[in-house]
GUNUDO-667791 format. One record per residue: residue in one letter; x, y, z of N, C-alpha, C, O in turn; residue number from 1. Coordinates in nm, 3 decimals, padded with zeros to 5 digits. Layout:
# residues N
+------+---------+---------+---------+---------+---------+---------+---------+---------+---------+---------+---------+---------+-----+
: type :    n.xx :    n.yy :    n.zz :   ca.xx :   ca.yy :   ca.zz :    c.xx :    c.yy :    c.zz :    o.xx :    o.yy :    o.zz : seq :
+------+---------+---------+---------+---------+---------+---------+---------+---------+---------+---------+---------+---------+-----+
:    a :       X :       Y :       Z :       X :       Y :       Z :       X :       Y :       Z :       X :       Y :       Z : NUM :
...
+------+---------+---------+---------+---------+---------+---------+---------+---------+---------+---------+---------+---------+-----+
This chain:
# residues 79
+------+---------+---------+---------+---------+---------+---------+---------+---------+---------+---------+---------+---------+-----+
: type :    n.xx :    n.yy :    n.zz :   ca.xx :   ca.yy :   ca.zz :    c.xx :    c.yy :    c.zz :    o.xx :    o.yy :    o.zz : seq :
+------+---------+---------+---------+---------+---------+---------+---------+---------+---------+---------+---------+---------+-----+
:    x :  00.084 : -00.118 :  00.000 :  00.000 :  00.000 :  00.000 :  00.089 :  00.125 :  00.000 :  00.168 :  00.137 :  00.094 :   1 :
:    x :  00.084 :  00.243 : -00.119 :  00.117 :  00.312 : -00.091 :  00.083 :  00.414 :  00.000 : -00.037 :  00.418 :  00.025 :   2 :
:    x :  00.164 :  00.509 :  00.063 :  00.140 :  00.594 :  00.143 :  00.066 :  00.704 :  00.071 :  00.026 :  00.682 : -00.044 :   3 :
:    x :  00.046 :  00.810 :  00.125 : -00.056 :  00.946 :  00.105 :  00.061 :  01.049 :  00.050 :  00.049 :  01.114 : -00.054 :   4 :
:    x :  00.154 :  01.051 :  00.121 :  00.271 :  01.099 :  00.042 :  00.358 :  01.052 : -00.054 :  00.456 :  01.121 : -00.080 :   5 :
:    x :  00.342 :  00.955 : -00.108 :  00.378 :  00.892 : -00.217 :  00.264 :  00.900 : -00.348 :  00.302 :  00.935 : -00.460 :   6 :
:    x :  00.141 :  00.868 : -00.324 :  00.035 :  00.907 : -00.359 :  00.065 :  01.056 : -00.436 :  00.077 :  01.070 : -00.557 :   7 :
:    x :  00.072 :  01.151 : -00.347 :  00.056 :  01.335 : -00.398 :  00.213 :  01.338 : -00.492 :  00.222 :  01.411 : -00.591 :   8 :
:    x :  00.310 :  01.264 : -00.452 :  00.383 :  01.285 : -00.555 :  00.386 :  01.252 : -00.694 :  00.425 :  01.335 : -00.776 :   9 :
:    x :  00.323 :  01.069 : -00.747 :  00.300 :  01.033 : -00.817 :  00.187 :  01.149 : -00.846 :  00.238 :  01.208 : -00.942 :  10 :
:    x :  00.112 :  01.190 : -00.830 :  00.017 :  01.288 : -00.879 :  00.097 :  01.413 : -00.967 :  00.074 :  01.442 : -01.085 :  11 :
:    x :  00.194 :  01.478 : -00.879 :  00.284 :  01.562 : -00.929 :  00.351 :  01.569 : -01.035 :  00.374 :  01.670 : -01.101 :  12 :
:    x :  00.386 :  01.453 : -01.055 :  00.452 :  01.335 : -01.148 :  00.367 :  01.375 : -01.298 :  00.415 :  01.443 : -01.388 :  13 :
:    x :  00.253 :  01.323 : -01.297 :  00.152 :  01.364 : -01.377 :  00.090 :  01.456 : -01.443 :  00.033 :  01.452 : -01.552 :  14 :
:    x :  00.108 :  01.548 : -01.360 :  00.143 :  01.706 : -01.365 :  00.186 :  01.746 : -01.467 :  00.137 :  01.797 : -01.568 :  15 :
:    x :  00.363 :  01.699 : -01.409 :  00.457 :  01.774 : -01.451 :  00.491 :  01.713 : -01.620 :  00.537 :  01.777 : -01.713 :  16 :
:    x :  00.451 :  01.578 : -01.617 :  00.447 :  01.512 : -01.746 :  00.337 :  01.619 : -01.861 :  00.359 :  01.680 : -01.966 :  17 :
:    x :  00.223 :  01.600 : -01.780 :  00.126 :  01.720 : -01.893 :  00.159 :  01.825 : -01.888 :  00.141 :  01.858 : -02.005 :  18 :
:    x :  00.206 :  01.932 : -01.827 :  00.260 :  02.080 : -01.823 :  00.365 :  02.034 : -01.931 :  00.358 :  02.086 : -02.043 :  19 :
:    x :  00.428 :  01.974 : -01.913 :  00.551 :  01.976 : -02.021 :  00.510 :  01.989 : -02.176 :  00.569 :  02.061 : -02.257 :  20 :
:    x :  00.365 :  01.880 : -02.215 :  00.321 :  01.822 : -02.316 :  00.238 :  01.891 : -02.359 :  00.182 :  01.840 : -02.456 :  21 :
:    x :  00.189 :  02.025 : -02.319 :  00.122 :  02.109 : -02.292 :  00.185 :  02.251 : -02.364 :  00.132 :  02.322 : -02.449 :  22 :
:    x :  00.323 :  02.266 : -02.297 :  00.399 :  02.376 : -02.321 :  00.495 :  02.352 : -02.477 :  00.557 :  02.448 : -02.525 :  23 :
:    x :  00.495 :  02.234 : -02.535 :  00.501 :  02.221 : -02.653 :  00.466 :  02.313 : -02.809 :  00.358 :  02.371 : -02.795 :  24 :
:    x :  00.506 :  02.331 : -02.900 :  00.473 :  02.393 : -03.007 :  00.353 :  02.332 : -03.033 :  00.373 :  02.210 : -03.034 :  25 :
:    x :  00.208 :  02.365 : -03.060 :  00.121 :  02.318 : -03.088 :  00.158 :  02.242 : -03.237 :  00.100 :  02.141 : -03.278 :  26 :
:    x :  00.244 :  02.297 : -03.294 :  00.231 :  02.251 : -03.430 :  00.297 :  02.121 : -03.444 :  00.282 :  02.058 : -03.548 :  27 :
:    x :  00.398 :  02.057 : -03.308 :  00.466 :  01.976 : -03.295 :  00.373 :  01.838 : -03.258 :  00.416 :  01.725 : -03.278 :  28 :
:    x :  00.252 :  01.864 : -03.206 :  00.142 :  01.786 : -03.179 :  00.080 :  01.735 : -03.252 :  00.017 :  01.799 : -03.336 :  29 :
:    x :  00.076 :  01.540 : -03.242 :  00.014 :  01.474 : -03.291 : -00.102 :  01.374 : -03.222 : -00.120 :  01.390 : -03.101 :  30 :
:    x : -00.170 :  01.287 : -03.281 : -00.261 :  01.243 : -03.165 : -00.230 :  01.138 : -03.066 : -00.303 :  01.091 : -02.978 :  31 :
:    x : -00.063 :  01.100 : -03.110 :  00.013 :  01.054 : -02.975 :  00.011 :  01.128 : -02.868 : -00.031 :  01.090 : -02.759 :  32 :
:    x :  00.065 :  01.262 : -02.899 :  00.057 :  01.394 : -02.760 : -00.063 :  01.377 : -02.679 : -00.068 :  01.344 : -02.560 :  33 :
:    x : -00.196 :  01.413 : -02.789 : -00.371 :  01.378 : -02.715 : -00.359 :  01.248 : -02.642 : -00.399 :  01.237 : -02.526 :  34 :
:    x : -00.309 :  01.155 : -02.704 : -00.372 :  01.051 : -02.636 : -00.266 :  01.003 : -02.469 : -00.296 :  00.931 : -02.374 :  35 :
:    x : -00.143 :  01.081 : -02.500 : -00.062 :  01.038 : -02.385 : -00.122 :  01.182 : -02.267 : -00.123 :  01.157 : -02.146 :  36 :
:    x : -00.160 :  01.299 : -02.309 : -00.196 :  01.386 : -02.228 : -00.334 :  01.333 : -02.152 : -00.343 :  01.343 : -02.029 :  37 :
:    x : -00.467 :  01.260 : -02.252 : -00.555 :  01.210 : -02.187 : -00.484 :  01.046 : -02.077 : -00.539 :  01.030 : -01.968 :  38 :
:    x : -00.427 :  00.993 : -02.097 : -00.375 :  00.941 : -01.998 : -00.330 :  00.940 : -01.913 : -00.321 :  00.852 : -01.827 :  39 :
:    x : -00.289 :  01.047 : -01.918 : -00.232 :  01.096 : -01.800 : -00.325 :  01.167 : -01.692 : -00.293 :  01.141 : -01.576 :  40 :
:    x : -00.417 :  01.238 : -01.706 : -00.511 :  01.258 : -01.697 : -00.611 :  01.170 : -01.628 : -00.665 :  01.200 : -01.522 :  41 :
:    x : -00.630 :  01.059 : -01.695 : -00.673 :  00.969 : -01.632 : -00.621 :  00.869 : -01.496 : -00.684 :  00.817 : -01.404 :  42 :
:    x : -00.486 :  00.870 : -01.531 : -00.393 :  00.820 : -01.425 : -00.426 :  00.941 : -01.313 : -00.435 :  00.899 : -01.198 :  43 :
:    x : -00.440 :  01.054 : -01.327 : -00.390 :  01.172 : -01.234 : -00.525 :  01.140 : -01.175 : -00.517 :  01.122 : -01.053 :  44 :
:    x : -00.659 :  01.126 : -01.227 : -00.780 :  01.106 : -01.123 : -00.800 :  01.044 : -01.049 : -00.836 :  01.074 : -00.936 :  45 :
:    x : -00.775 :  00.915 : -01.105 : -00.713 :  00.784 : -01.049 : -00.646 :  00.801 : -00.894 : -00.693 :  00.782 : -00.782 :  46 :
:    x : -00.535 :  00.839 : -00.935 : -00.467 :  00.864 : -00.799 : -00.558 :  00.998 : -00.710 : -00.598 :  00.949 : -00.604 :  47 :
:    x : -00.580 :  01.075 : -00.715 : -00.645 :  01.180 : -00.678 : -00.826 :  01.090 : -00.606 : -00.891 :  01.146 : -00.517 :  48 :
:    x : -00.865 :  00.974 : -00.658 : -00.970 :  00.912 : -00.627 : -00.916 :  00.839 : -00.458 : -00.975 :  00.839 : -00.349 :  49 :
:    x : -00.791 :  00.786 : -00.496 : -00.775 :  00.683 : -00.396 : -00.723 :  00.770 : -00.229 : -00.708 :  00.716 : -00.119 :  50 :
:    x : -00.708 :  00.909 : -00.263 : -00.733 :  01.000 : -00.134 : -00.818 :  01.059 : -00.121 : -00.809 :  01.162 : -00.053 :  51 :
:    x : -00.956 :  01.015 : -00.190 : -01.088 :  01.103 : -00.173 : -01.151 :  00.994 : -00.083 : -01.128 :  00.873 : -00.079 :  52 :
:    x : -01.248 :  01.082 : -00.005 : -01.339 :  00.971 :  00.060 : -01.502 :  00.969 : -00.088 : -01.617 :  00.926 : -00.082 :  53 :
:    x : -01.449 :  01.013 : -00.157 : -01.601 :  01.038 : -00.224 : -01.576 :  00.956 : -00.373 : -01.478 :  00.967 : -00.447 :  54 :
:    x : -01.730 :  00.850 : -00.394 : -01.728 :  00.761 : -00.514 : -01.659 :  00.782 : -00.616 : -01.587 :  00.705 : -00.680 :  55 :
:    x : -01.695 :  00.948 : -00.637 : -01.680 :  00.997 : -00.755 : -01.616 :  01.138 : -00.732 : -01.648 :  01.230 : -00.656 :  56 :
:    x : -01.483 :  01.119 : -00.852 : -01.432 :  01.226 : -00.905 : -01.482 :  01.323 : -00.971 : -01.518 :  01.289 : -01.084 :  57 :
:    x : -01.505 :  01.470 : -00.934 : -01.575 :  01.606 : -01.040 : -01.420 :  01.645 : -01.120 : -01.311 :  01.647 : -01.063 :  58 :
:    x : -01.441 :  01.666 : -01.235 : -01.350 :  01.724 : -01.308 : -01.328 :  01.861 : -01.255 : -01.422 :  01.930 : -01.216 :  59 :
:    x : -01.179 :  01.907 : -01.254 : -01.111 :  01.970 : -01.185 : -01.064 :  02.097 : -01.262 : -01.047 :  02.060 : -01.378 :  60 :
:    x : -01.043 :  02.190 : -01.255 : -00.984 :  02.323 : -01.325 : -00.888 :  02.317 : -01.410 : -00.890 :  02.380 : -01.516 :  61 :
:    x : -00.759 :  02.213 : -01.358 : -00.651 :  02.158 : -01.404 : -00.703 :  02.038 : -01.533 : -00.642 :  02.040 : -01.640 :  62 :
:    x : -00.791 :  01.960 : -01.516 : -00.823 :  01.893 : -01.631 : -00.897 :  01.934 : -01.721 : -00.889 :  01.890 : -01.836 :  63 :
:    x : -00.969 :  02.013 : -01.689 : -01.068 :  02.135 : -01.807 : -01.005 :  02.175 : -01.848 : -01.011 :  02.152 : -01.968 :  64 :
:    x : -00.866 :  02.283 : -01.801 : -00.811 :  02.372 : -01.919 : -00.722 :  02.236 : -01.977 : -00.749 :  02.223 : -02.097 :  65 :
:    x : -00.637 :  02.145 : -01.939 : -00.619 :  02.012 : -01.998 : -00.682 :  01.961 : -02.166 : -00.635 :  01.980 : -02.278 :  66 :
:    x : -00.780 :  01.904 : -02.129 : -00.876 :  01.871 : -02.221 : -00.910 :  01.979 : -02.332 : -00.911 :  01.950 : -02.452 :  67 :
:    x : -00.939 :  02.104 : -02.285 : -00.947 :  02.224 : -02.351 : -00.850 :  02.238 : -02.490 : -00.884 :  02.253 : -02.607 :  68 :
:    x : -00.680 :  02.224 : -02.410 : -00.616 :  02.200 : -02.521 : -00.609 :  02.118 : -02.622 : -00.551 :  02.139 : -02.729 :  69 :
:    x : -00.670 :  02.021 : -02.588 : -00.663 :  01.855 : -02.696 : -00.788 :  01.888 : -02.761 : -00.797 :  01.863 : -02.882 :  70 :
:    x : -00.894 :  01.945 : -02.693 : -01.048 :  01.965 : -02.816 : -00.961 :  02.065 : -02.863 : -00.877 :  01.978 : -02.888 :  71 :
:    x : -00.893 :  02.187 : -02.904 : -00.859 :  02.277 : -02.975 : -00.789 :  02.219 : -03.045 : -00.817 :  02.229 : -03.164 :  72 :
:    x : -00.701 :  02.158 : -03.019 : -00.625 :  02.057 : -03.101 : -00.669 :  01.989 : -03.241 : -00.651 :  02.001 : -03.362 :  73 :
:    x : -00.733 :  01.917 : -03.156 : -00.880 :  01.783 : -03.264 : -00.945 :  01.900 : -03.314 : -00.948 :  01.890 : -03.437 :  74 :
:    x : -00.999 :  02.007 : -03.277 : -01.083 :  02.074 : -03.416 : -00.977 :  02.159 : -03.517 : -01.017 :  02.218 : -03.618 :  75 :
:    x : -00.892 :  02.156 : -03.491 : -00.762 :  02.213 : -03.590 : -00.751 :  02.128 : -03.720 : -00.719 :  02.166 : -03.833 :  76 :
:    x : -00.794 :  01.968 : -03.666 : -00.811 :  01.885 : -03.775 : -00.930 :  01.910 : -03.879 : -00.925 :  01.926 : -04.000 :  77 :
:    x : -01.025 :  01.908 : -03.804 : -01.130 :  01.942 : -03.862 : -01.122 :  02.014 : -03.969 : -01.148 :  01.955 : -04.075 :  78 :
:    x : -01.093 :  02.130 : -03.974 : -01.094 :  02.258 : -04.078 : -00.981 :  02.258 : -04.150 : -00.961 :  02.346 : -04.234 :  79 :
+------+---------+---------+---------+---------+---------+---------+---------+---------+---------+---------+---------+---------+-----+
């Protein structure tokens, strides 16, 4: 079992992986980037679940503007 402080770091971890993937040239972005940023993402709730006392995770400020970037992304294709 991990600890609670091991926990918030691996979270950090996750973070710091999407801030990075994030701060990228948009133009350098492919839907490897989307799909490793939504994973991460998902990993990050994940962990963020297992120190909640509550069923369910609400999407967070940090994963909205997240996601935000990858739909701007995907409709770049579009047009």
């Amino acid at each position: 079992m991990k600890t609670e402080a091991q926990i918030k770091l691996k979270i950090q971890e996750h973070e710091n992986h999407i801030d990075e993937m994030l701060e990228m040239n948009r133009a350098e972005w492919t839907d490897m980037i989307v799909f490793k940023i939504e994973s991460y993402l998902m990993g990050r709730k994940a962990l963020i679940w297992t120190l909640s006392d509550e069923d369910k995770i609400e999407t967070d400020v940090y994963e909205k503007q997240a996601r935000w970037e990858c739909t701007c992304f995907d409709s770049t294709k579009i047009f």
